[in-house]
TIVO-453162 format. One record per residue (C-alpha): residue number from 1; x, y, z. Coordinates in Angstrom, 2 decimals, m for minus. Last residue first. Example, Ala and Ser with C-alpha at 12.3 -4.5 7.8 and 13.67 -1.06 7.14 Angstrom:
REM TIVO-453162
{2 {13.67 m1.06 7.14}}
{1 {12.30 m4.50 7.80}}
END
This chain:
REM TIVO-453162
{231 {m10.04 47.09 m6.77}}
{230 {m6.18 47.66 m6.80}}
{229 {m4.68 50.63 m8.78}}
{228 {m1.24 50.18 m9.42}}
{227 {m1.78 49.35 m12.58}}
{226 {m3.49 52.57 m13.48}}
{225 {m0.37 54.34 m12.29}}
{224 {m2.11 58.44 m11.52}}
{223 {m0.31 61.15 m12.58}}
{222 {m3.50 63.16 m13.51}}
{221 {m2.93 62.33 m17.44}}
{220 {m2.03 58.79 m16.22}}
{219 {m5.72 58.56 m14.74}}
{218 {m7.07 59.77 m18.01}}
{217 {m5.22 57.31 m20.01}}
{216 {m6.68 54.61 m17.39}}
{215 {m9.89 56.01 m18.13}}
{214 {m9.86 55.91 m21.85}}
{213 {m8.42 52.27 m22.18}}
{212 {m11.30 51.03 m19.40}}
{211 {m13.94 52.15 m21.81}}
{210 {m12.08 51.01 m25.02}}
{209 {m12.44 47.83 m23.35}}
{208 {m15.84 47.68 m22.11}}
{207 {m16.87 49.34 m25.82}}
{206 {m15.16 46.46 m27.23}}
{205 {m16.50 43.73 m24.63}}
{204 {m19.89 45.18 m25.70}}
{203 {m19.28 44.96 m29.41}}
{202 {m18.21 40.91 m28.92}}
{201 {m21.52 40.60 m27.08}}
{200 {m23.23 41.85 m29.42}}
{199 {m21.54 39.97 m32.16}}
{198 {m22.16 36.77 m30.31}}
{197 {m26.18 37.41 m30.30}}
{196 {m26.12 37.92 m33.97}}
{195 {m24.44 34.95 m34.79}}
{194 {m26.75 32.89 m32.04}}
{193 {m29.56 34.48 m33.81}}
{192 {m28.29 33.51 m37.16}}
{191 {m27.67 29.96 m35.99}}
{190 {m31.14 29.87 m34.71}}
{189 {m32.56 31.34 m37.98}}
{188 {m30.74 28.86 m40.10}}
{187 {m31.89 25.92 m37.83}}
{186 {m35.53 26.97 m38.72}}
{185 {m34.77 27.45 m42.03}}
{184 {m32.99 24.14 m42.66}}
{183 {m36.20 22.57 m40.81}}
{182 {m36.05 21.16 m36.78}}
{181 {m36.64 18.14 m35.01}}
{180 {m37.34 19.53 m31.69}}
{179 {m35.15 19.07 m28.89}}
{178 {m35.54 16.60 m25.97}}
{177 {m32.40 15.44 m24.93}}
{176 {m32.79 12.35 m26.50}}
{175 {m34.44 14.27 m30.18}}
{174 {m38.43 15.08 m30.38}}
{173 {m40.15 14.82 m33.43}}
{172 {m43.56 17.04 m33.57}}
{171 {m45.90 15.77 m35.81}}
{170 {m48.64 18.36 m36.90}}
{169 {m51.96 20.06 m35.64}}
{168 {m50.27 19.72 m32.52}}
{167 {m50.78 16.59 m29.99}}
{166 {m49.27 13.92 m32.06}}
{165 {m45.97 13.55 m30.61}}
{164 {m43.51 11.27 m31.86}}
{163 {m40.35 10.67 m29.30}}
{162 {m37.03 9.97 m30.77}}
{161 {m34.67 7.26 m29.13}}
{160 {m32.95 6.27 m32.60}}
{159 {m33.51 2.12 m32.13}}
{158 {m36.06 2.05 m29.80}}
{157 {m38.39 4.89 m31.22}}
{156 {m40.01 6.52 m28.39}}
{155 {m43.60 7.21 m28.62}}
{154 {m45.42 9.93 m27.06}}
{153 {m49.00 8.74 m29.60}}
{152 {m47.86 5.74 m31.02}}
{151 {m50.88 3.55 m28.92}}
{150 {m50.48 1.13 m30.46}}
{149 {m47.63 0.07 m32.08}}
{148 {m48.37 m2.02 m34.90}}
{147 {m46.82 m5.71 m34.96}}
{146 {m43.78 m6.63 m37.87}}
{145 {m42.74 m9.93 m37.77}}
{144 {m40.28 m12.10 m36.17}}
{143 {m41.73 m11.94 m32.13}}
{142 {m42.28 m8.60 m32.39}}
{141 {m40.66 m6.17 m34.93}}
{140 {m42.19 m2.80 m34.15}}
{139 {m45.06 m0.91 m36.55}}
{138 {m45.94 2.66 m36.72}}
{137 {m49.09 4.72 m37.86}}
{136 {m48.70 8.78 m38.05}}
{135 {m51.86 10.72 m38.97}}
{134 {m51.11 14.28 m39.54}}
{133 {m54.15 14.02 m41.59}}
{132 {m52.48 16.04 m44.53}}
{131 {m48.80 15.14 m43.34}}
{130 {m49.88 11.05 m43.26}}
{129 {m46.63 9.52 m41.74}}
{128 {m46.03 6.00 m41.90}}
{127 {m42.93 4.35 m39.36}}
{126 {m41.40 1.13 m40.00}}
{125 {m39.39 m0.37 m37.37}}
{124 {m37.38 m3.31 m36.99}}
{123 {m37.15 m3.66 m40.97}}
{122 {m35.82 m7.54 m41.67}}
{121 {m36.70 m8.34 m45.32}}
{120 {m40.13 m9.83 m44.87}}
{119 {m41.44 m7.05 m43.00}}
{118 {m40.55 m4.24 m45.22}}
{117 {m41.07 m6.16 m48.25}}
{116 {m44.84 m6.88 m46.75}}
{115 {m45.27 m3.08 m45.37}}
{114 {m44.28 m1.98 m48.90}}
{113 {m46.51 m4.34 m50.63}}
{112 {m49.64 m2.21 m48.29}}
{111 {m48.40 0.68 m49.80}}
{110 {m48.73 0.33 m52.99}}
{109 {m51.62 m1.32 m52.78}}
{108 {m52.93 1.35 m50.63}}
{107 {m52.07 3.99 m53.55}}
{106 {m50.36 7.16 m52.71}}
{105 {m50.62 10.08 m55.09}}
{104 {m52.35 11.82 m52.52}}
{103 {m48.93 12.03 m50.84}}
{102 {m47.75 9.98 m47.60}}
{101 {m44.38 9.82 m45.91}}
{100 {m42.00 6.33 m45.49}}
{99 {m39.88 6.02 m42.63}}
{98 {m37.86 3.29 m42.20}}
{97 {m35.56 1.76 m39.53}}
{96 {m33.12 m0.96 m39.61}}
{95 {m31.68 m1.07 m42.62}}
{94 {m30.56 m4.37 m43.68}}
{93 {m27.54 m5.62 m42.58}}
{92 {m26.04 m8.57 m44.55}}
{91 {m22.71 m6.89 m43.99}}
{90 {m23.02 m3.88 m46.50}}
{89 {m22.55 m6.07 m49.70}}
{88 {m24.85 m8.62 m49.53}}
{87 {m27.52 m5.47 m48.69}}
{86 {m27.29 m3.40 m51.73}}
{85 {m28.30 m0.48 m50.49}}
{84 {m27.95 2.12 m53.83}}
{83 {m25.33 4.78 m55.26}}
{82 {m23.98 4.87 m51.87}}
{81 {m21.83 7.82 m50.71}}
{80 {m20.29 7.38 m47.17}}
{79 {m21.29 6.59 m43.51}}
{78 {m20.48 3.37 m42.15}}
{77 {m22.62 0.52 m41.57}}
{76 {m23.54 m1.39 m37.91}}
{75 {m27.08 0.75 m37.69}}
{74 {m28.67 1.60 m40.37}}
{73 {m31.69 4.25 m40.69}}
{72 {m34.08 4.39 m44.30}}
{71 {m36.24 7.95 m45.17}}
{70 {m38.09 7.90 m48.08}}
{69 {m37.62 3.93 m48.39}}
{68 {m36.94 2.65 m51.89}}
{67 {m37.81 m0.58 m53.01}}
{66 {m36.06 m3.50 m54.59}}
{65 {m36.55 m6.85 m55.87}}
{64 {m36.16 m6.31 m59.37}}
{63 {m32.32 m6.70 m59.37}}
{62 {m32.61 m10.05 m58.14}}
{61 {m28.94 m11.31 m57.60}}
{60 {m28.36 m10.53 m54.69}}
{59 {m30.94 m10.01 m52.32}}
{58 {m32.04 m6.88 m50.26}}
{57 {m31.49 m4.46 m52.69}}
{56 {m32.61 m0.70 m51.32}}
{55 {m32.98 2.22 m53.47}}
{54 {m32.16 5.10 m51.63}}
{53 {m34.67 7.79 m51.56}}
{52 {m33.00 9.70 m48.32}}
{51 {m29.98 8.09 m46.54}}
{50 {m29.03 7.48 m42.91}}
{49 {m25.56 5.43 m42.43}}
{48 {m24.61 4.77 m38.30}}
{47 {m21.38 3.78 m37.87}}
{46 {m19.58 6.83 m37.92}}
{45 {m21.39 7.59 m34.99}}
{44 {m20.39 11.61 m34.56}}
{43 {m23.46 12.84 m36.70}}
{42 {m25.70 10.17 m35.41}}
{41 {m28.43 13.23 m34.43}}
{40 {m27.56 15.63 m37.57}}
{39 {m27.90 12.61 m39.70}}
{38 {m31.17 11.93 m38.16}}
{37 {m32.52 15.62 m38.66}}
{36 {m31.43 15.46 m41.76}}
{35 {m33.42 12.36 m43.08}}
{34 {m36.93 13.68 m41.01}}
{33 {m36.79 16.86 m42.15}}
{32 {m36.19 16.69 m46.01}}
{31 {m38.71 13.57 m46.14}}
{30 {m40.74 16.25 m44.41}}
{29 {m40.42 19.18 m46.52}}
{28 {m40.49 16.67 m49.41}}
{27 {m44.07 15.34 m48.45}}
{26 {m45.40 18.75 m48.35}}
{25 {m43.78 20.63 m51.25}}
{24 {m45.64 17.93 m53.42}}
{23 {m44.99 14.31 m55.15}}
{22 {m41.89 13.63 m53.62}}
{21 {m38.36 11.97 m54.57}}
{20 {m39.68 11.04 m58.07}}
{19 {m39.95 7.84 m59.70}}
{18 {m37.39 6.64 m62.21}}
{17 {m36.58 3.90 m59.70}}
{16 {m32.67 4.94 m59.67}}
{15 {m29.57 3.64 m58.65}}
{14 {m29.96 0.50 m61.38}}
{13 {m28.43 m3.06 m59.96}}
{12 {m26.89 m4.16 m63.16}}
{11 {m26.05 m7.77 m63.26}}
{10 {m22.39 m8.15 m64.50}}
{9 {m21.97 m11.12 m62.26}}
{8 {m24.69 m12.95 m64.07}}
{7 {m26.65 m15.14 m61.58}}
{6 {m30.06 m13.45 m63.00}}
{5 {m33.52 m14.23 m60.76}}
{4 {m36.86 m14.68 m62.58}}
{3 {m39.02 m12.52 m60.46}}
{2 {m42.40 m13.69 m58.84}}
{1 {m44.63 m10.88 m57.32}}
END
C-alpha cells in the first residue's frame, strides 16, 4: 500500500482505528489474558511497557501506516499511559513482541499484511493464536526477517520466557517459574482462598489465645504463677 506522506508538524496521529477490541467473548477473554498476565509478570521492570489494542506508528510522519497489535511487549520503554506507539518518540524501539488472536471475522489478507508490517518494522516475535482450533503459529526474527518456529509446541518465548503448551484442548501459558497464565476470576478465587485461609488461621490463634488466657486465670485461681511455669 503506497501512502502520500505529510511533513506537517500538526499531523494528527488518531488513537483509535474505529475497529473494535474483539469480535466475541472468546477473543477478548484471551486478549484480556494474555496483556495482564504480562503486566503482572514485568510488574517490577519499569522498563518494560505492555499494552492491549494500541495503535502502533512506526514512522513519522505517515499517519496511515499503522496497525494495532492485540497484545504488543516493549522492552527499553517505561510504563505509563500512551494514547498510541508512536515509535520516533519512544527511542526508535519498536515493540518487540506481538500477539495477535483470531475471530471468524478474520480475513487472511488481513492477516497475512499484518505478518509483512510486522516483519518489516522490527517485531522479534509474533505469535497467532486460533482459540476455536486452539491452533497457535509463531514466528522468530532470524537472520533479519521473520522465520516460523517449528515445532511451537513447549515453546519458550526468548524475550518474556513463557512456555506455550498445546497439549489441552486449549493454550496453556506458562510463566519462569512455571505458573499458569491465569483469568481475573481465576486469580480472584485464589486471592479469596488465600483470604479465607488467613482468617482461619487468624480465628485459630484467637481461640489458642483465649485458650491459654482461661487456663492461666484458672491456675491463679488455685494460687498457681502462670509465669513461673516452665515447659
Amino acid at each position: 500500500m503506497v501512502s502520500q506522506l505529510q511533513s506537517s508538524s500538526k499531523l494528527i496521529y488518531p488513537e483509535s482505528d474505529g475497529k473494535p477490541m474483539a469480535d466475541n467473548t472468546e477473543q477478548f477473554r484471551w486478549i484480556v489474558i494474555i496483556q495482564q498476565n504480562l503486566d503482572w509478570l514485568f510488574a517490577n521492570d519499569p522498563n518494560v511497557f505492555v499494552a492491549g489494542d494500541l495503535l502502533w506508528y512506526p514512522v513519522e510522519g505517515n499517519n496511515a501506516l499503522c496497525t494495532a497489535p492485540d497484545v504488543l511487549v516493549v522492552f527499553g520503554r517505561p510504563k505509563g499511559k500512551r494514547g498510541s506507539y508512536q515509535q520516533w518518540q519512544e527511542g526508535n524501539i519498536p515493540p518487540q513482541v506481538v500477539f495477535e488472536i483470531l475471530s471468524p471475522s478474520n480475513k487472511l489478507t488481513e492477516m497475512n499484511k499484518k505478518q509483512v508490517f510486522y516483519n518489516r518494522y522490527g517485531v522479534e516475535e509474533y505469535y497467532l493464536y486460533d482459540p476455536e482450533h486452539s491452533d497457535l503459529s509463531g514466528w522468530l526474527r532470524v537472520d533479519g526477517a521473520l522465520d516460523v518456529i517449528d515445532p511451537i509446541e513447549n515453546w519458550v518465548s526468548p524475550r518474556l520466557g513463557i512456555r506455550f503448551d498445546l497439549s489441552g484442548p486449549e493454550l496453556q501459558i506458562y510463566r519462569p517459574d512455571g505458573q499458569r497464565f491465569l483469568s481475573y476470576v481465576e486469580i480472584a478465587q485464589q486471592a479469596e482462598q488465600e483470604r479465607q485461609r488467613a482468617e482461619q488461621e487468624r480465628q485459630r490463634a484467637e481461640q489458642e489465645r483465649q485458650r491459654a488466657e482461661r487456663l492461666a486465670e484458672r491456675l491463679r485461681e488455685l494460687g498457681v504463677d502462670p509465669d513461673q511455669i516452665t515447659g
